[in-house]
Each structure stands twice: as structure tokens, then as C-alpha cells.
The first five atom37 places (N, CA, C, CB, O) and aatype in JSON, in Angstrom:
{
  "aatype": [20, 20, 20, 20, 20, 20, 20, 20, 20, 20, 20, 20, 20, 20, 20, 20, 20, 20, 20, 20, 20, 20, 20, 20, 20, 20, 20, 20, 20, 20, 20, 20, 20, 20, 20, 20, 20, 20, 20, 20, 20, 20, 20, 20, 20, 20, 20, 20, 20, 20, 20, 20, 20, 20, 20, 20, 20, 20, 20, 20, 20, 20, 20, 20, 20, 20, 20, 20, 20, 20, 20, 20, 20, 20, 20, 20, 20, 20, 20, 20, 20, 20, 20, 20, 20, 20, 20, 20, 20, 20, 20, 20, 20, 20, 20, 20, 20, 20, 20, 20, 20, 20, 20, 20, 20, 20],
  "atom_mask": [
    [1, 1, 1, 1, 1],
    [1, 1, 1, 1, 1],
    [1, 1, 1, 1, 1],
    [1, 1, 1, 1, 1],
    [1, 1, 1, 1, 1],
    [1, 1, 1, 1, 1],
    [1, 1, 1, 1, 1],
    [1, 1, 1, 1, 1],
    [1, 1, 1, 1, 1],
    [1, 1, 1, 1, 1],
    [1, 1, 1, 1, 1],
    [1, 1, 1, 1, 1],
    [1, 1, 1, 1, 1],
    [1, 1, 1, 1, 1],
    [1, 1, 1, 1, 1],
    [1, 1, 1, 1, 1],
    [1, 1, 1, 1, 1],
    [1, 1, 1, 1, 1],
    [1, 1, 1, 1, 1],
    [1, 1, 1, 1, 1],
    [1, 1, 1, 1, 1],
    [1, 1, 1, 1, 1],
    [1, 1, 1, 1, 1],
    [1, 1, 1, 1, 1],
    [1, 1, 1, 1, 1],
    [1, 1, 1, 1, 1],
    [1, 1, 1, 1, 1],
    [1, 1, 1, 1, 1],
    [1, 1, 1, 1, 1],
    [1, 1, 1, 1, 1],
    [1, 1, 1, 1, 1],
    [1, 1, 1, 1, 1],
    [1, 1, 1, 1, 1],
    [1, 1, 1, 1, 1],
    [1, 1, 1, 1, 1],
    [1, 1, 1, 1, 1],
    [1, 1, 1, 1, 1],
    [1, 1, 1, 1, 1],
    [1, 1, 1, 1, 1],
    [1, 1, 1, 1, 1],
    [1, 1, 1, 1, 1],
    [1, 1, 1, 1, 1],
    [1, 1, 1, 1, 1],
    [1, 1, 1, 1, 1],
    [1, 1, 1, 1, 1],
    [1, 1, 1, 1, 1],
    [1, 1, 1, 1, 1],
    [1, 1, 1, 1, 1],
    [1, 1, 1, 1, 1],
    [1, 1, 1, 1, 1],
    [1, 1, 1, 1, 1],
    [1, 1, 1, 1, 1],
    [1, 1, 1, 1, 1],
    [1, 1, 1, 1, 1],
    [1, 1, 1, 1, 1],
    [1, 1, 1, 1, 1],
    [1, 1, 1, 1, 1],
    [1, 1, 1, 1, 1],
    [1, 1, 1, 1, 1],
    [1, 1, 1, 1, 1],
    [1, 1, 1, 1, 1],
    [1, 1, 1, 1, 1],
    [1, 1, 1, 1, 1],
    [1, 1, 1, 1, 1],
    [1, 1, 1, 1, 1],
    [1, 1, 1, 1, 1],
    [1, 1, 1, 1, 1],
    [1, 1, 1, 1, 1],
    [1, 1, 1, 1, 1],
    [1, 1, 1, 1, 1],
    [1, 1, 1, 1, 1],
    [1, 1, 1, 1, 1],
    [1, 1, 1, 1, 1],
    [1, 1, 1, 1, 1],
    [1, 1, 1, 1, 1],
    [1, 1, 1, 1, 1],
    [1, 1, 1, 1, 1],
    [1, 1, 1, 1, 1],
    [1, 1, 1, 1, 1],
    [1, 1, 1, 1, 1],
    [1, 1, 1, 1, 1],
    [1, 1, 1, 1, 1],
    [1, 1, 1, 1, 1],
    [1, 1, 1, 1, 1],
    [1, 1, 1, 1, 1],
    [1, 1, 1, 1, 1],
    [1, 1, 1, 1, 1],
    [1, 1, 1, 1, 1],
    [1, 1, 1, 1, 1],
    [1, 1, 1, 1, 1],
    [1, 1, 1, 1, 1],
    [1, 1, 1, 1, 1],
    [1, 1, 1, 1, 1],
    [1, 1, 1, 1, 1],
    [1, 1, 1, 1, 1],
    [1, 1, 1, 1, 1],
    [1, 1, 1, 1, 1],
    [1, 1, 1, 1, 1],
    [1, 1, 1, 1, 1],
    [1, 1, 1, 1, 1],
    [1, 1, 1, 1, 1],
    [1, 1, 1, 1, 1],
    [1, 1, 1, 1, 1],
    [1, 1, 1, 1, 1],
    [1, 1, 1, 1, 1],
    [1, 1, 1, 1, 1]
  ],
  "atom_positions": [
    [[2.26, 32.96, 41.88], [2.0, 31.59, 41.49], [1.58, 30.82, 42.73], [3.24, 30.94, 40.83], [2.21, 30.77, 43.78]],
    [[0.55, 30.29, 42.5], [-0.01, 29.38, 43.38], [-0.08, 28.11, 42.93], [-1.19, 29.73, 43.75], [-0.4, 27.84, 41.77]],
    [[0.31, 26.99, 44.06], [0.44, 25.54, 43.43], [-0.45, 24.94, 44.25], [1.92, 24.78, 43.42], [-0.49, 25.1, 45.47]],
    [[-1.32, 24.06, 43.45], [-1.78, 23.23, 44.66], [-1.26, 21.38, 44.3], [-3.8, 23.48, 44.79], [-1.19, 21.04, 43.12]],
    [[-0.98, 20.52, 45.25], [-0.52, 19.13, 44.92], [-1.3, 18.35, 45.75], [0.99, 18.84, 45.12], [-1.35, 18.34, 46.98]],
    [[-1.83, 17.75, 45.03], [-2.81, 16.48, 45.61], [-2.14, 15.1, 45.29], [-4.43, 16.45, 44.82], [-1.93, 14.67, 44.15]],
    [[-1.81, 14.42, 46.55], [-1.24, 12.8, 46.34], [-1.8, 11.48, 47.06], [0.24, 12.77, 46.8], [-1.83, 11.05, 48.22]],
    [[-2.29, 10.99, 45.58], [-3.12, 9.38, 46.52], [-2.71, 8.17, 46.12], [-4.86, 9.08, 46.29], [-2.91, 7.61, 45.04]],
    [[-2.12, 7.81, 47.04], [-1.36, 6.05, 47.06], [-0.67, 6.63, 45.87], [-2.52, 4.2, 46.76], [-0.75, 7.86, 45.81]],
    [[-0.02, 6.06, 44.91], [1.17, 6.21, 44.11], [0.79, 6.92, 42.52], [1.86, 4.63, 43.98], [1.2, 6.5, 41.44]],
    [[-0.05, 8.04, 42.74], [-0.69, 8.98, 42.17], [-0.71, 10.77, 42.46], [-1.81, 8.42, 42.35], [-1.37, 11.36, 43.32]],
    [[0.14, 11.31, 41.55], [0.32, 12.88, 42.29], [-0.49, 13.58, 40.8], [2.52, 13.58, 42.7], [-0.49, 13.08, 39.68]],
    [[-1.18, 14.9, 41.26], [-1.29, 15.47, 40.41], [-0.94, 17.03, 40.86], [-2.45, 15.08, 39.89], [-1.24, 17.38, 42.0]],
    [[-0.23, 18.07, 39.81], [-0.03, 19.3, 40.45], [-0.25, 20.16, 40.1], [0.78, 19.57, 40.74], [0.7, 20.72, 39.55]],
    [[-1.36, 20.81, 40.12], [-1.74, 22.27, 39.78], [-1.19, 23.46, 39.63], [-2.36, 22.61, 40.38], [-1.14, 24.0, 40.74]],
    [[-0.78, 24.09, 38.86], [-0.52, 25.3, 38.87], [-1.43, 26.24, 38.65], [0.29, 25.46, 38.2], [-2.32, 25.96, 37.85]],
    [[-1.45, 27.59, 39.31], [-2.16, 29.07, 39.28], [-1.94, 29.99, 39.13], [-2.55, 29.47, 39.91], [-1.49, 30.76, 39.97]],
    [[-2.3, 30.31, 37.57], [-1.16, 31.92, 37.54], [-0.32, 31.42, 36.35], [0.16, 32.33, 39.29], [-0.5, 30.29, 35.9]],
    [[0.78, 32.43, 35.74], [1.71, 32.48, 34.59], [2.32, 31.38, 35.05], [2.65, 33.77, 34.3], [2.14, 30.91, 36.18]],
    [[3.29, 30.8, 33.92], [4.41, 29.84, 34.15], [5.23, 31.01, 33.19], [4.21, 27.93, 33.59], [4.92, 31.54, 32.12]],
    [[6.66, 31.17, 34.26], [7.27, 32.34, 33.79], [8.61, 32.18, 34.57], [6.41, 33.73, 34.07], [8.57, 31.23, 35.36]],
    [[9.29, 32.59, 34.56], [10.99, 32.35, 34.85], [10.96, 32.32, 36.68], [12.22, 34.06, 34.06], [11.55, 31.51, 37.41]],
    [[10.11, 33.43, 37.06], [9.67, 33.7, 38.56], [8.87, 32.38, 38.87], [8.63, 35.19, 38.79], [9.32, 31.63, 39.74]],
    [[8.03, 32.14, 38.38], [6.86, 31.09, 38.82], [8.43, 29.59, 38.92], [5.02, 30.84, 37.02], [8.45, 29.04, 40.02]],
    [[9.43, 29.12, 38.02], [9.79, 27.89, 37.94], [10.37, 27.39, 39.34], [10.71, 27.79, 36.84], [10.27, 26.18, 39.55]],
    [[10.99, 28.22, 40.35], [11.64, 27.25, 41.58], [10.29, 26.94, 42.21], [12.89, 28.07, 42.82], [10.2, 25.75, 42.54]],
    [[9.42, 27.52, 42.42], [8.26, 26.92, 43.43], [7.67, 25.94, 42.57], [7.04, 28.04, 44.01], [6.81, 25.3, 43.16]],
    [[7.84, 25.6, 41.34], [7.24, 24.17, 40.36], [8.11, 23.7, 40.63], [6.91, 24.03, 38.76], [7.73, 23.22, 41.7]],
    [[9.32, 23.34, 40.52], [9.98, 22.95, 40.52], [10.34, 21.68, 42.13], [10.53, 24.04, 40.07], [10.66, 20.5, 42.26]],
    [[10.0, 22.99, 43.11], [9.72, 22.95, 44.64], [8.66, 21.61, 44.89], [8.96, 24.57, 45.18], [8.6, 20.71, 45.73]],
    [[7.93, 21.98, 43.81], [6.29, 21.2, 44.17], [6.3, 19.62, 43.76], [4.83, 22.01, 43.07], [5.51, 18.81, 44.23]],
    [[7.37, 19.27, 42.77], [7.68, 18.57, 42.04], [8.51, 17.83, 42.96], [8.1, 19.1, 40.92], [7.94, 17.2, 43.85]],
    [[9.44, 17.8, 42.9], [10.74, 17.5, 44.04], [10.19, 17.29, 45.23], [11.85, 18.7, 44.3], [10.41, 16.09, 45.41]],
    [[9.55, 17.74, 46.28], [8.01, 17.2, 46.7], [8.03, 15.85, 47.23], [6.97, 17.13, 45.42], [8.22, 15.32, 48.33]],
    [[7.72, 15.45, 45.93], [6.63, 14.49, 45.77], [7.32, 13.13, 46.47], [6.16, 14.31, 44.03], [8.52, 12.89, 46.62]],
    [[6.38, 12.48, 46.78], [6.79, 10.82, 47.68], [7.22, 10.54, 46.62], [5.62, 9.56, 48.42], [6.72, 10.81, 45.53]],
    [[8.54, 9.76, 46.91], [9.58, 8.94, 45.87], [8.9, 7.37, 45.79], [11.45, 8.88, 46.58], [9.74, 6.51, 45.51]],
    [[7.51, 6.89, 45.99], [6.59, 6.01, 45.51], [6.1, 5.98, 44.92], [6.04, 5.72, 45.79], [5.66, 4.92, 44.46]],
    [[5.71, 7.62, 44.33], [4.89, 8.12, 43.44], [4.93, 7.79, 42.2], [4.93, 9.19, 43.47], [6.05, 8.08, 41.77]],
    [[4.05, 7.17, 41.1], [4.77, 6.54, 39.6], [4.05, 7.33, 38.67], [4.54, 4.75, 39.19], [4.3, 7.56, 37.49]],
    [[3.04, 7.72, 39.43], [2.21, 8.4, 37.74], [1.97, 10.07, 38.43], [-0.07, 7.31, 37.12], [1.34, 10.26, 39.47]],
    [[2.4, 10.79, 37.9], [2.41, 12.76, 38.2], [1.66, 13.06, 37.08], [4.15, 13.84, 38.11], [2.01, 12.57, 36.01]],
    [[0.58, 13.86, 37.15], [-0.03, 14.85, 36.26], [0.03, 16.41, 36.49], [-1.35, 14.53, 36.23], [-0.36, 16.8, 37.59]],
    [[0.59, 17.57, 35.34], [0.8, 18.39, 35.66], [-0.93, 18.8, 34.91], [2.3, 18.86, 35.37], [-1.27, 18.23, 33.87]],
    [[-1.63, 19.58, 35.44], [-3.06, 20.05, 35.2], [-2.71, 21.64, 34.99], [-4.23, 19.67, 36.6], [-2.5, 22.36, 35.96]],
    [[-2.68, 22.11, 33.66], [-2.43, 23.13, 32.99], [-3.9, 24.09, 33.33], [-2.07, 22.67, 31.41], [-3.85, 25.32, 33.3]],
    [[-4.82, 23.53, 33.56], [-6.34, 23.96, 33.31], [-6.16, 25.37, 34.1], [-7.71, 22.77, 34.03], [-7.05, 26.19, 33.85]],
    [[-5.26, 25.76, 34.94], [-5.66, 26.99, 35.3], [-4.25, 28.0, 35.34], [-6.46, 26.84, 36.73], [-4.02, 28.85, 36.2]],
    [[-3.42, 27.69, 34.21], [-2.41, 28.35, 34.06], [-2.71, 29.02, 32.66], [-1.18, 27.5, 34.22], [-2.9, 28.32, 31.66]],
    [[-2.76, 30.45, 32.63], [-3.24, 31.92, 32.02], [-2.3, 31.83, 31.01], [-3.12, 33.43, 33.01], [-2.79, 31.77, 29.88]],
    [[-0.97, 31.79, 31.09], [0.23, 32.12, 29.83], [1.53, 31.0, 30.56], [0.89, 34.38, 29.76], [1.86, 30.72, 31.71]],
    [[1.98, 30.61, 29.28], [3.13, 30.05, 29.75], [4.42, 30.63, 28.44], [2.81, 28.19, 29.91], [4.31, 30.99, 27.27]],
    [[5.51, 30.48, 29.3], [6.82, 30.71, 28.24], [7.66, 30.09, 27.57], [7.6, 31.18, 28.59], [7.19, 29.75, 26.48]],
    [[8.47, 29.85, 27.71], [9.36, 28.97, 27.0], [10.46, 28.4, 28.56], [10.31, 30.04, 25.5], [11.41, 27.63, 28.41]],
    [[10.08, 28.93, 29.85], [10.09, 28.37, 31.21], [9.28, 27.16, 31.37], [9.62, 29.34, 32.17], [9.64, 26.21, 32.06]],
    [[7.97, 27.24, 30.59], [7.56, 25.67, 30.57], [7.87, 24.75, 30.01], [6.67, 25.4, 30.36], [7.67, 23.62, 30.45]],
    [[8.59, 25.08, 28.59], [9.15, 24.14, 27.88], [10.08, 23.47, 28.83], [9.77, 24.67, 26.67], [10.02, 22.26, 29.02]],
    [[11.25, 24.55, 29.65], [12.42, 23.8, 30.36], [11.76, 22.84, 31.56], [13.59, 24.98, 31.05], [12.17, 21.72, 31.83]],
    [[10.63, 23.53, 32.25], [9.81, 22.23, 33.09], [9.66, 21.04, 32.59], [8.48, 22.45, 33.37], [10.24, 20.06, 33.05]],
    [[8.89, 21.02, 31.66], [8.43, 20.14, 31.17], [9.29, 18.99, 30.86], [7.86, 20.6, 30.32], [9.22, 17.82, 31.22]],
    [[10.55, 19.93, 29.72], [11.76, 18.81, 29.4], [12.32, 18.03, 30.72], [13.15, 19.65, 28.69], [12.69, 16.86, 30.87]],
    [[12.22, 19.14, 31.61], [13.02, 18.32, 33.12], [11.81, 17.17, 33.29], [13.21, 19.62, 34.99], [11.9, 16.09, 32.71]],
    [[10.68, 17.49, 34.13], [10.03, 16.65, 34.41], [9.69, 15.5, 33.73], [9.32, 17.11, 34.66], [9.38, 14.5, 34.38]],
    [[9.69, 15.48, 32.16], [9.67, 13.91, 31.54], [11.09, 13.46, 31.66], [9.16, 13.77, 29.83], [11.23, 12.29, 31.31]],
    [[12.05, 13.96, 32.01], [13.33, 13.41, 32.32], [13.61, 12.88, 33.47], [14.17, 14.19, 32.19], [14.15, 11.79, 33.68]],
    [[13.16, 13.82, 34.35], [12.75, 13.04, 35.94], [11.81, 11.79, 36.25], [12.02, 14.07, 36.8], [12.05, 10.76, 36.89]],
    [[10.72, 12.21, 35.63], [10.04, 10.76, 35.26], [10.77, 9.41, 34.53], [8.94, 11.1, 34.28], [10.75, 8.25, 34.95]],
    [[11.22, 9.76, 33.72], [12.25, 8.82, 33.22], [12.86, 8.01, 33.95], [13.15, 9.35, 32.68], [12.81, 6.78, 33.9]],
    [[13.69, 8.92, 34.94], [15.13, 8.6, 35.8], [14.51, 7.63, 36.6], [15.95, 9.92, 36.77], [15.06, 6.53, 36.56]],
    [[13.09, 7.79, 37.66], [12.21, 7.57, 38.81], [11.43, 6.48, 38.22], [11.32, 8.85, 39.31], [10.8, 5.88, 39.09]],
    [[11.21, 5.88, 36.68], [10.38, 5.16, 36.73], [8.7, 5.91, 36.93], [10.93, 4.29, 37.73], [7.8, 5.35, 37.58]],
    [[8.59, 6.88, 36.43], [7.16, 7.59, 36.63], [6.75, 7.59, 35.24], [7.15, 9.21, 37.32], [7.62, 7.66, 34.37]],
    [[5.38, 7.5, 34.9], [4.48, 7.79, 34.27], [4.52, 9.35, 34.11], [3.41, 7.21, 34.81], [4.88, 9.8, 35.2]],
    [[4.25, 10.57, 33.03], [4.0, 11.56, 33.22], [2.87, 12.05, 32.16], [5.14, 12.14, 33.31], [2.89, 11.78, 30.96]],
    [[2.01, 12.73, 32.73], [0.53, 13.23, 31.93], [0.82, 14.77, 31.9], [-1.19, 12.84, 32.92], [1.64, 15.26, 32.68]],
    [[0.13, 15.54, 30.96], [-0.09, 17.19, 31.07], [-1.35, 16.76, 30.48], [1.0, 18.51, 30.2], [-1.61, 15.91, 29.64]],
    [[-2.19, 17.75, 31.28], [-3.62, 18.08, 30.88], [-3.96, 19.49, 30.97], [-4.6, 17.36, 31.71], [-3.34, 20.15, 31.8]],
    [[-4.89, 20.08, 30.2], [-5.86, 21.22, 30.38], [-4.94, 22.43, 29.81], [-6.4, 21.44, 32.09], [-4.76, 23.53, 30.34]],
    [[-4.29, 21.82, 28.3], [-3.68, 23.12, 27.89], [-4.5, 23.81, 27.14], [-2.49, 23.04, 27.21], [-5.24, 23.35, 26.28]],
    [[-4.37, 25.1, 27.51], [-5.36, 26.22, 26.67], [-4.67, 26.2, 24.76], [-5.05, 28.3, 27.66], [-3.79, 25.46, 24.3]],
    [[-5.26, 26.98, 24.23], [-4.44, 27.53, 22.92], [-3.29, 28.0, 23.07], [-5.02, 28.54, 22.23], [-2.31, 27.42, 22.62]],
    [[-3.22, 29.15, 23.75], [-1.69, 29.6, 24.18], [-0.51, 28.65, 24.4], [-1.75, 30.27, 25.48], [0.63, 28.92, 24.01]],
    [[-0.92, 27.2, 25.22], [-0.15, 26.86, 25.18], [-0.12, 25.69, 24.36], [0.14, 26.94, 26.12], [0.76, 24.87, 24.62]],
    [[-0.93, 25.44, 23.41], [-0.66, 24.45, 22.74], [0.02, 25.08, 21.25], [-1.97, 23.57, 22.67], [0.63, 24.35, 20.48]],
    [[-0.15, 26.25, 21.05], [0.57, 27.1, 20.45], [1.71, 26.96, 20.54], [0.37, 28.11, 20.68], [2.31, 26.24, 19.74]],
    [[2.39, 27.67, 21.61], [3.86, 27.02, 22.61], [4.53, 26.15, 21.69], [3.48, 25.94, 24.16], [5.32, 26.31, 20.76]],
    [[3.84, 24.95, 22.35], [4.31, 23.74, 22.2], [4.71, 23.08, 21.34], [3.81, 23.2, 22.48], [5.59, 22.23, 21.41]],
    [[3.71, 23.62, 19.84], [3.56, 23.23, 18.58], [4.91, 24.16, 17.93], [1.93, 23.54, 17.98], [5.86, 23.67, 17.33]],
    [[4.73, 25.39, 18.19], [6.07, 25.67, 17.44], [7.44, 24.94, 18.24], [6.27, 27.43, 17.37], [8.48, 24.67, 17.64]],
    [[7.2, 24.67, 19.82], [8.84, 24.28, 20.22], [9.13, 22.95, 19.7], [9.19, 24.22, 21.94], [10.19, 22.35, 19.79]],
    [[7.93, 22.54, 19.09], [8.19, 21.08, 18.42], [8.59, 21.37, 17.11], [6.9, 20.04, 18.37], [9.04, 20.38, 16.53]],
    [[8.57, 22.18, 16.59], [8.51, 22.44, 14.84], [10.34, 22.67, 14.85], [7.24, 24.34, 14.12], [11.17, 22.11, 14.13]],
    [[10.54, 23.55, 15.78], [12.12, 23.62, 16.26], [12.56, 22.55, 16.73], [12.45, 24.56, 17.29], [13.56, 22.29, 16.07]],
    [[12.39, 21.67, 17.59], [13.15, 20.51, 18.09], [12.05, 19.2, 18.32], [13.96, 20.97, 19.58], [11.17, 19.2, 19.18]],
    [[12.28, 18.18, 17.44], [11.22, 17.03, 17.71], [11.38, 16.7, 19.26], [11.52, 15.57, 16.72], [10.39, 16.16, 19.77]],
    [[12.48, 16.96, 20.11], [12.64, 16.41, 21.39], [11.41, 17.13, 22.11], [14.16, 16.69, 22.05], [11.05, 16.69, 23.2]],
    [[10.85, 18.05, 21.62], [10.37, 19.41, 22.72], [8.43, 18.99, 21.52], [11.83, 21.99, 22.33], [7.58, 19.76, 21.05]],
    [[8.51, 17.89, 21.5], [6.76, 17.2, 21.31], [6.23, 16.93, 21.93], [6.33, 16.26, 20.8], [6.11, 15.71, 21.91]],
    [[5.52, 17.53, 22.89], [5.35, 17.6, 24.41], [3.45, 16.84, 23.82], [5.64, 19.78, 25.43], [2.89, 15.96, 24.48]],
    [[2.83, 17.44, 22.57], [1.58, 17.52, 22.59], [1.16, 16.07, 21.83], [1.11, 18.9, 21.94], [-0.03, 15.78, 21.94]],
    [[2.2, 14.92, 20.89], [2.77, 14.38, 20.53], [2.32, 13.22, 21.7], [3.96, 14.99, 20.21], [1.58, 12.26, 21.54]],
    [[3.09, 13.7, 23.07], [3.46, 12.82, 24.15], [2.64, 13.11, 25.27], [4.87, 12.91, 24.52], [3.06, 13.17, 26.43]],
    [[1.26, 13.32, 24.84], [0.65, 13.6, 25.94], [1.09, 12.74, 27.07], [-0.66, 13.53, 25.72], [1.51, 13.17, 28.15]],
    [[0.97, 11.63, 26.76], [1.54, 10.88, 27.86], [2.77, 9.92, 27.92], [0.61, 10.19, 28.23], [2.94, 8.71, 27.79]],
    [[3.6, 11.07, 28.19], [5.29, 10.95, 28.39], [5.84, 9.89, 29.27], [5.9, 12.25, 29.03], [5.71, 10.16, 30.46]],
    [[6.24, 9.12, 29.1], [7.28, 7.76, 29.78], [8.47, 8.05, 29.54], [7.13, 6.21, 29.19], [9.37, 7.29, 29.89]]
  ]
}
């Protein structure tokens, strides 16, 4: 897993490269935690992540929770089918986990 994080004035966005998978979550996690505590609006940019698991669901839930806590804005962009697949059933199981719903999570 490769991450890349780009941050301008109170704007982060963070790339991931490669699976999102139980191995891939401390270095997201890493990348996240990161970030300048000025920062209000984070976009996670899916566009070049291949497969994700049900390890993204638990990201995800954290990070709109962290956003929450921090006062951040939170965006996901560039989900493939796979993972809007994902998403759609973890929502069919738990309305909390409507990630596609909330594109843009507060």
C-alpha cells in the first residue's frame, strides 16, 4: 500500500494505492492522524484503490467520526463498482454504514 497526502491551507486530500485490506489499515490510518489539526475538509480519493474489504468500512466509520469529533468536513471520491458494491450492501445491513448516501459526511 502506497499513500500519497497532499495538504493546502485547511484542505487535505489522501490517496490510497493498492487493496484496502486489514494489512493496508495502520499506514491509513498513519496518513490520517497525520494530518495538521487546522485541517477542516479531508478527501479520501478511492480512484486508485483495486479492492476494498470490510477494513474500509471500519476506516471509513472511524474517519467520519473523527471528522465529527475535529469539526472536519469529510468527502470519498473515485469509488469503483467493487466498492460501491461494498458499501451498498454494508448499508442494506446497517443504515449507520451509508457511506454512498453521505457522500459528503459531516
Amino acid at each position: 500500500m502506497h499513500i500519497s497526502t497532499f495538504v493546502v491551507g485547511h484542505t487535505a486530500a489522501i490517496f490510497p494505492h493498492g487493496d484496502i485490506d486489514h494489512e493496508a489499515l495502520p499506514a491509513l490510518r498513519a496518513a490520517a492522524d497525520a494530518l495538521p489539526p487546522d485541517v477542516r475538509t479531508v478527501t479520501w480519493a478511492m480512484d486508485q484503490v483495486s479492492f476494498m474489504d470490510t477494513t474500509a468500512l471500519h476506516l471509513l466509520h472511524e474517519q467520519r467520526t473523527a471528522a465529527r469529533h475535529r469539526g472536519r468536513t469529510l468527502f470519498v471520491r473515485g469509488l469503483r463498482p467493487q466498492h460501491h458494491r461494498l458499501l451498498t450492501v454494508a448499508a442494506s445491513v446497517s443504515p449507520t454504514m451509508d457511506f454512498l448516501a453521505l457522500n459528503r459526511c459531516r
